[in-house]
FIBA-430735 format. One record per residue (C-alpha): residue number from 1; chain; x, y, z. Coordinates in steps of 0.1 Angstrom, whole numbers. Layout:
+-----+-----+-------+-------+-------+
: seq : mol :    xx :    yy :    zz :
+-----+-----+-------+-------+-------+
: NUM :   A :     X :     Y :     Z :
...
+-----+-----+-------+-------+-------+
***
This chain:
+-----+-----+-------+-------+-------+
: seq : mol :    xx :    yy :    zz :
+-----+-----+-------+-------+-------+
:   1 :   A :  -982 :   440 :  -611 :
:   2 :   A :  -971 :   421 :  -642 :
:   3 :   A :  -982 :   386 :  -641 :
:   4 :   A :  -966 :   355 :  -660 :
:   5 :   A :  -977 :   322 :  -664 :
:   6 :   A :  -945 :   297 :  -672 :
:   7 :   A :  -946 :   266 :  -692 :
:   8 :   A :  -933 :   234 :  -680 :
:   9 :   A :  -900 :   235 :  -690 :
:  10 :   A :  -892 :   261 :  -672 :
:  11 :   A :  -901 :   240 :  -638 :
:  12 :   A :  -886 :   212 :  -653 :
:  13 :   A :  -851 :   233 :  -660 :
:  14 :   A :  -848 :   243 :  -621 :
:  15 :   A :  -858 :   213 :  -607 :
:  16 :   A :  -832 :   192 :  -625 :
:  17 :   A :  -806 :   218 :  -629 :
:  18 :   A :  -798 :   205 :  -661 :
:  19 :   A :  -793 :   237 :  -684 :
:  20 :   A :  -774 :   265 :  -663 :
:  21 :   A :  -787 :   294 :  -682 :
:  22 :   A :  -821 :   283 :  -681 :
:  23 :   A :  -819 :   276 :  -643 :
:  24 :   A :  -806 :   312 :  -635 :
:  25 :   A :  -837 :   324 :  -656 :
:  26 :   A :  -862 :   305 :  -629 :
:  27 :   A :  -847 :   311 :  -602 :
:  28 :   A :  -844 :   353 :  -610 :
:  29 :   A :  -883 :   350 :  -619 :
:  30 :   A :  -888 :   332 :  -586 :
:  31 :   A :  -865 :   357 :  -568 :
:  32 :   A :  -889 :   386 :  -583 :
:  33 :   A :  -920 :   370 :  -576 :
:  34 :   A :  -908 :   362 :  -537 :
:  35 :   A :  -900 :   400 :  -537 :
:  36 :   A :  -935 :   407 :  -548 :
:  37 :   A :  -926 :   422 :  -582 :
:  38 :   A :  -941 :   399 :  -604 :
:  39 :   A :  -971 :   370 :  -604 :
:  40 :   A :  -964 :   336 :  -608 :
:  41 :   A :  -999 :   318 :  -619 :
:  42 :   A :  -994 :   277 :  -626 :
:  43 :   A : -1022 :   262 :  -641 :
:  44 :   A : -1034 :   229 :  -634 :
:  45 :   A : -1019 :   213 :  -670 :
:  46 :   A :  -983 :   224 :  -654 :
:  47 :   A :  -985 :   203 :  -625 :
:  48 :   A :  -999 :   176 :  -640 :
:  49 :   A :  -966 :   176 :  -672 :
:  50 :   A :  -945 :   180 :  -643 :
:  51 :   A :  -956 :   150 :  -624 :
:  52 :   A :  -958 :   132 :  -661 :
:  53 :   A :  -921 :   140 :  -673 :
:  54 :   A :  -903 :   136 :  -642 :
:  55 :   A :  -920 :   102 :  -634 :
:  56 :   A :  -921 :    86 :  -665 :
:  57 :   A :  -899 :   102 :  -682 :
:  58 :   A :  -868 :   110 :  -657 :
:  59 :   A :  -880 :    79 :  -643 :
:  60 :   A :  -880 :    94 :  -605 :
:  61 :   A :  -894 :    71 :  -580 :
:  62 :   A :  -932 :    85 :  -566 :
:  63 :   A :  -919 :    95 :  -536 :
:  64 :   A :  -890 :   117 :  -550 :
:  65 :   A :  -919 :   131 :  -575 :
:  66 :   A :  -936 :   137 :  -548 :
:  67 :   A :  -915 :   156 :  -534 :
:  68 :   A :  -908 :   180 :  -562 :
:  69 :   A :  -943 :   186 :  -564 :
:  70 :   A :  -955 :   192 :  -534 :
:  71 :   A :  -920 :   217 :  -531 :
:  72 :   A :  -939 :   237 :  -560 :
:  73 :   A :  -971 :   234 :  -545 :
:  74 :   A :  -960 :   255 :  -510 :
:  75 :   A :  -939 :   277 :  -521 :
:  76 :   A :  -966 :   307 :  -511 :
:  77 :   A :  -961 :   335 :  -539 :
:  78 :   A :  -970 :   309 :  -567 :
:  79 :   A : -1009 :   314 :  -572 :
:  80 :   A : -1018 :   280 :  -582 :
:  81 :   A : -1049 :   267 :  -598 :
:  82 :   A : -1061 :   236 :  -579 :
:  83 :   A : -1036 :   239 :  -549 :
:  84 :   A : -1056 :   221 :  -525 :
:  85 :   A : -1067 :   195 :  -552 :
:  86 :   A : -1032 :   186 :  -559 :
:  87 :   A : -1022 :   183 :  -523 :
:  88 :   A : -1047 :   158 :  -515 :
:  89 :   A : -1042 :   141 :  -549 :
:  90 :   A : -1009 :   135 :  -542 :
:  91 :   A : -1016 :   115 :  -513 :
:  92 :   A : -1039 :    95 :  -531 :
:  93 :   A : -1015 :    87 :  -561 :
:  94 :   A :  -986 :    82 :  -534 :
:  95 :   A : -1007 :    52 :  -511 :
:  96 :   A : -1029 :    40 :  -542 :
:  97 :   A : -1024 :    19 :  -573 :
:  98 :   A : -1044 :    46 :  -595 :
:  99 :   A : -1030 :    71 :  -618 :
: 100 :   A : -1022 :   107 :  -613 :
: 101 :   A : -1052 :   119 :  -632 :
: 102 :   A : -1071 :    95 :  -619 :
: 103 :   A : -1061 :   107 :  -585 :
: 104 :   A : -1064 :   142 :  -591 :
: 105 :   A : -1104 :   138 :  -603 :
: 106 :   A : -1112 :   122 :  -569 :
: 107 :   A : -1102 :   147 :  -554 :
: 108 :   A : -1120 :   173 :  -575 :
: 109 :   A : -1151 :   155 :  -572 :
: 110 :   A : -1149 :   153 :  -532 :
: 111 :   A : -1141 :   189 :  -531 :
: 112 :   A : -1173 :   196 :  -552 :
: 113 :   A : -1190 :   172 :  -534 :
: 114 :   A : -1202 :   160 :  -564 :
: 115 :   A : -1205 :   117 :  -581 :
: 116 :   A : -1178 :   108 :  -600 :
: 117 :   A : -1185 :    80 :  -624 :
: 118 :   A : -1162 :    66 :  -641 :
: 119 :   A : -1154 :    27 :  -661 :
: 120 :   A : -1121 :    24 :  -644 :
: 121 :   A : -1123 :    -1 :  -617 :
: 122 :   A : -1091 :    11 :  -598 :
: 123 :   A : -1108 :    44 :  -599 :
: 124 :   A : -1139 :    35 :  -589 :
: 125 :   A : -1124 :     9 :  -560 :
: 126 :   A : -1104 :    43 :  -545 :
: 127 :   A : -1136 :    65 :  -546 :
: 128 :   A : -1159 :    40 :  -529 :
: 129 :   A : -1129 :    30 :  -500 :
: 130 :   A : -1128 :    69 :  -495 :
: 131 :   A : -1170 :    74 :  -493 :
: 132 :   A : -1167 :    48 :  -470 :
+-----+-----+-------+-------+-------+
***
C-alpha cells in the first residue's frame, strides 16, 4: 500500500474550507485512505503547526482548537505518531495555563515514566500537581 505523509497545509485547507480545490484534494485522500487504499502517517510536527496556526494564527478559541484536533486525532485510518501523547496533552493545555509544547512534554515524560526537568515554572508547577 502506498503510504503518504501530508504537510500542514493540507490539514489546515480542510479544516477551514478556505480553498475549494485544495479541500476536494483532502478530502479524496482521506476518502482513499478510509477505503484502505492508501496510508495516512502524521507526524508529531503536524499536530503540533496545526494547533500553532489555528490558535494563534486563526485566532480560534482553545476549545474550538481543541476540537479540530482531537477530530484529527480519532479519525482511525490516520497512523499518528504520538496519538496517545497528544490526547492527554490536550487536556493538559485545555485546564492549564501552560503552553502546548509544554503540555505535550509532560505528557511524554509520564508516558516514559521518566523526570522531566525543566526552568519553566508553569511547567514545572503542572508536573509536580500531576506527580502528586
Amino acid at each position: 500500500m502506498k503510504k503518504y505523509i501530508l504537510d500542514t497545509n493540507v490539514f489546515l485547507r480542510f479544516i477551514l474550507n478556505d480553498i475549494p480545490a485544495q479541500v476536494k484534494k483532502a478530502e479524496d485522500l482521506f476518502q482513499k485512505a478510509r477505503n484502505g487504499k492508501i496510508e495516512i502517517i502524521i507526524p508529531q510536527i503536524v499536530i503540533f503547526e496545526i494547533q500553532f496556526v489555528l490558535y494563534k494564527y486563526y485566532e480560534l478559541s482553545k476549545a474550538d482548537t481543541t476540537l479540530k484536533i482531537k477530530a484529527i486525532l480519532s479519525v482511525e485510518y490516520f497512523m499518528i505518531e504520538a496519538k496517545d501523547i497528544f490526547l492527554k496533552a490536550i487536556d493538559y493545555w485545555v485546564h492549564n495555563n501552560i503552553s502546548f509544547p509544554d503540555s505535550f512534554l509532560i505528557s511524554f515524560a509520564e508516558n516514559y515514566q521518566a523526570d522531566l526537568i525543566s526552568f519553566d515554572q508553569k511547567m514545572n508547577k503542572l508536573k509536580n500537581e500531576i506527580k502528586s
